[in-house]
N, C-alpha and C positions, 0 to 999 in steps of 0.2 A: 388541501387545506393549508392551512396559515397565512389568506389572505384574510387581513380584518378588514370587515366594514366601515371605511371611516364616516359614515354618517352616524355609528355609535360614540365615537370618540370627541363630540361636541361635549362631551360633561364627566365627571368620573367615573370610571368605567372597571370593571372585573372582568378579567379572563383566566381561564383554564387552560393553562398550555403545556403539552406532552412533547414528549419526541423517545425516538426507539434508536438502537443501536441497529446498524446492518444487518440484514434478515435476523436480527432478536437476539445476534451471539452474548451471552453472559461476561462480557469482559470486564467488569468491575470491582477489585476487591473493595477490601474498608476502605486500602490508600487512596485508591482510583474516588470514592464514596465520598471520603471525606476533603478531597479537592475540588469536588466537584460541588459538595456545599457550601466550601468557602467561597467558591467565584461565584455560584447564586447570590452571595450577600452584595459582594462587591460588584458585579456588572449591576446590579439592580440597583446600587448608591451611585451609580457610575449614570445611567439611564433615567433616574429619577422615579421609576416605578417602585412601589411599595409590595414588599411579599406577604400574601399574608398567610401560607403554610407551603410545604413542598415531601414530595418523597422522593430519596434519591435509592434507585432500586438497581440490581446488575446489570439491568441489561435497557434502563429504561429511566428517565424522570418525569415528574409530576410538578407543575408550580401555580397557586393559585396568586397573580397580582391585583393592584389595584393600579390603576394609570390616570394619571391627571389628566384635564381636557385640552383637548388638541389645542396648540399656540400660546399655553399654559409659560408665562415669560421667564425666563432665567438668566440672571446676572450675570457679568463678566465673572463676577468675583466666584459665583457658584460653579459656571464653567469649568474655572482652574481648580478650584477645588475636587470637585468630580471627578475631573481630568487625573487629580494627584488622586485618586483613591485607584482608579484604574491602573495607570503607569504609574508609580512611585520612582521609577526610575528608568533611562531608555531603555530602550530594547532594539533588537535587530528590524523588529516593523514596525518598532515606532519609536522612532531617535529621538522625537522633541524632548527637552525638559520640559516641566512646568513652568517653569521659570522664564523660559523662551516664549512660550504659551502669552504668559502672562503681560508680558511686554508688547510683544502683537496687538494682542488685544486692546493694551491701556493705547500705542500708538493709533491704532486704528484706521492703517493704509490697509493698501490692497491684500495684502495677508492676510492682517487680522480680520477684514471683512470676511473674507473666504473661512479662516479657521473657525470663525462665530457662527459662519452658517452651515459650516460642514459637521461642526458638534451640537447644534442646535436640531440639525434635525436629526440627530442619535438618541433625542432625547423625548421623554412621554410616549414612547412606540414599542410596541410589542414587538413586533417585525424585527428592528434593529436592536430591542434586548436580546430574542432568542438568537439572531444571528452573531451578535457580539459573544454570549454566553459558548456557542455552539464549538464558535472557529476557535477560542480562544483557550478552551477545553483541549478539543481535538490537538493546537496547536504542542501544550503540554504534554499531554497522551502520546501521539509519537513520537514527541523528543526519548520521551521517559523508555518507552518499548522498544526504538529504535524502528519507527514502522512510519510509511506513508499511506497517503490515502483517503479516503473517506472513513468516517467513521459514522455519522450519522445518516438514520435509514431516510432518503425524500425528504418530504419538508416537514415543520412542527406541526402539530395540530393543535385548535384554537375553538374553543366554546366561549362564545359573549356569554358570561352569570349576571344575572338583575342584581343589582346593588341592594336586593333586600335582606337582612340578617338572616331570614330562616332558609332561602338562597344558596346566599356563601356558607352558611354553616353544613348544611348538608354539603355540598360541593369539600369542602376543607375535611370534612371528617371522611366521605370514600378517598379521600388521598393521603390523610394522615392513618388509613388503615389497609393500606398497600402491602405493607409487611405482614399483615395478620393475613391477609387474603392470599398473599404467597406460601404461609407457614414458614413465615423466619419467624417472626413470636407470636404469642395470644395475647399479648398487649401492647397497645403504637406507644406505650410509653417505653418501651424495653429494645426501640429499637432509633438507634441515635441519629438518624439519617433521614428524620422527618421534622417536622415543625411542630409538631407537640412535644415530641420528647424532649426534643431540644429547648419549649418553654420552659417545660417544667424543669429541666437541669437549670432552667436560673437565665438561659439567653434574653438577652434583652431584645432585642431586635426579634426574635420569634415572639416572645412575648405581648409586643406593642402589633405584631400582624396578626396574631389570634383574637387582638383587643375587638379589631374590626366583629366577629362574630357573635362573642361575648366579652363582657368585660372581667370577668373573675374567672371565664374557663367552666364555672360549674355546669351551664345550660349544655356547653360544649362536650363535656365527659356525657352529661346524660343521651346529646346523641349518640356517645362513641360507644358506649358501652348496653343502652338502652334503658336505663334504669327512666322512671314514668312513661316510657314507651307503650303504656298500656299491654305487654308480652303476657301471654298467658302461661301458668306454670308449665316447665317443658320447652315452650318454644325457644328459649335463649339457645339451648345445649342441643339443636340440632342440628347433625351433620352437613358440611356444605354440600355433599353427594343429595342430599334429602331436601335440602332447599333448592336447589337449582332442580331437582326435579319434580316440584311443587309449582316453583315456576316457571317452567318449560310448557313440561305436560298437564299440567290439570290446571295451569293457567290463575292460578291460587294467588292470596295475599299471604305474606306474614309480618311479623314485626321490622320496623324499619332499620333497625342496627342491625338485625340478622341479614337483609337485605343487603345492605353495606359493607358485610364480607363477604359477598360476591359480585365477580366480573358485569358492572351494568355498563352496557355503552351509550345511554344517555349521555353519561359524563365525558365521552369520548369521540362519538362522534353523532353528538344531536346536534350542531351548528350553536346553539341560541336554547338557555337551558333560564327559566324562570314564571313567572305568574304569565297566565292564558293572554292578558292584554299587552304583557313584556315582549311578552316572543313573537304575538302576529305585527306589532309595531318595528320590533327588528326585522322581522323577515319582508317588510313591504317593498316589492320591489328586486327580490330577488324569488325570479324564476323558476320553476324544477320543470323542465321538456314544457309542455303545454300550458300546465297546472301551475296554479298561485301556490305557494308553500304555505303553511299556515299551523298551529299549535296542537302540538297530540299531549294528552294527560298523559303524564307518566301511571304504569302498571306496575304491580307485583307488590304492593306497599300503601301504605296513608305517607303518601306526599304533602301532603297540605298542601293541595290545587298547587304545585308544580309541574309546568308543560316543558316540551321539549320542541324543537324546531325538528325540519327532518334533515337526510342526511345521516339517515339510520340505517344499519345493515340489519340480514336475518340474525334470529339467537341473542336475544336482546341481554340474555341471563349467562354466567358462564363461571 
């Protein structure tokens, strides 16, 4: 996984893209956490993609973007600017100044051709966010540890989400409820390493990506938490041991928030996750052995006609 289809990237586009730590080791504290959420801001100003929530977990992160459509034109002047968010200053793998950049560019010989289209295509691409994100992490990471190496497990993984609100709001809320699902807190606002909490403390920029789902956050809390989720008294406060074996073995619905704090890999490895005509429109044209791939309802919940593409393992629940 982590090749995108670019025949989705003709228009603006949503993705959900993961990646894990080498076989899953917990190497994260807060420091590690909280570096690793600042470069999600800045590679993503640096890329041009828009976030619109993330979880940054020990051993693992979560990002939901938006990405402009492919060939989407960008200024010289935006270039440099980007360029300055990225590198503020040289560095040992990347000597240019900005400054230097910038002159290239306004000259416009053979340099600055080359620099304009070697930063031009870094830019609008999933691909070259998560790789820029990845190395540049890592690069920190072993400075910091004194370590070489790999740090991230194979490559990221990538779910196309339909551009519909109710969509990405589901998609946003199983990843801004990461930490409830691991038991670091019973609330994603209580944990600062997400894109809610971090709204609600005031961030701007978390703020303006949740805007994408709702615009005041309230429709957004009632998925997180479930309130008009039609829950019948009891089902809120039942044990995740008790729902995952509701949904396993007896193959049952419950409410959709309760659902959402538990491991679904729809969100992870369905390929192409949105409305019945979203997903067999994406998936035309891509293969599975014999068979045409084509849209499965999502189970275990009221999805409001949410399909999933395949590219699904056993143990859909966890």
């Amino acid at each position: 996984m982590g090749r995108v289809r670019r025949k989705e990237l003709d228009r603006l586009s949503y993705h959900h893209l993961m990646s894990r730590t080498v076989n899953g080791e917990a190497l994260f504290g807060d420091r590690e956490r909280e570096v690793l959420r600042k470069m999600i801001w800045q590679v993503a100003e640096f890329s041009g993609v828009r976030v619109v929530t993330y979880a940054v977990m020990k051993n693992h992160f979560h990002i939901l973007v938006e990405v402009p459509p492919a060939g989407t034109e960008v200024s010289d002047a935006e270039l440099v600017r980007r360029y300055r968010k990225l590198y503020p200053k040289p560095t040992p793998w990347n000597p240019m100044p900005a400054e230097v950049l910038e002159g290239h560019l306004k000259d416009n010989f053979l340099d600055g051709r080359e620099l304009r289209k070697d930063l031009t295509r870094r830019m609008h691409d999933v691909s070259e966010f998560m790789r820029t994100l990845k190395l540049r992490f890592t690069l920190w990471f072993n400075r910091s540890r004194d370590r070489f190496g790999p740090l991230w497990s194979a490559r990221f993984k990538s779910v196309l989400v339909e551009g519909d609100r109710w969509a990405l709001r589901t998609v946003a809320a199983y990843i801004d409820l990461n930490a409830v699902r691991a038991g670091l807190v019973s609330d994603p606002k209580d944990y600062r390493f997400c894109g809610y909490a971090e709204a609600l403390g005031g961030g701007r920029l978390a703020r303006a990506g949740l805007s994408v789902v709702d615009k005041d956050l309230e429709g957004y809390r009632q998925t997180l938490y479930g309130a008009g989720d039609g829950e019948k008294e009891g089902k809120a406060s039942i044990s995740h041991e008790e729902a995952v074996r509701v949904l396993r073995e007896e193959k049952g619905k419950l409410p959709l928030s309760v659902v959402l704090r538990c491991r679904v890999r729809y969100f992870s490895d369905g390929m192409v996750l949105g409305s019945e005509d979203f997903v067999r429109k994406a998936m035309e044209g891509e293969p599975d052995g014999k068979r045409a791939r084509r849209p499965h309802p999502l189970r275990g919940a009221d999805w409001k006609g949410l399909s999933v593409g395949t590219g699904l393992r056993k143990g859909l629940f966890g």
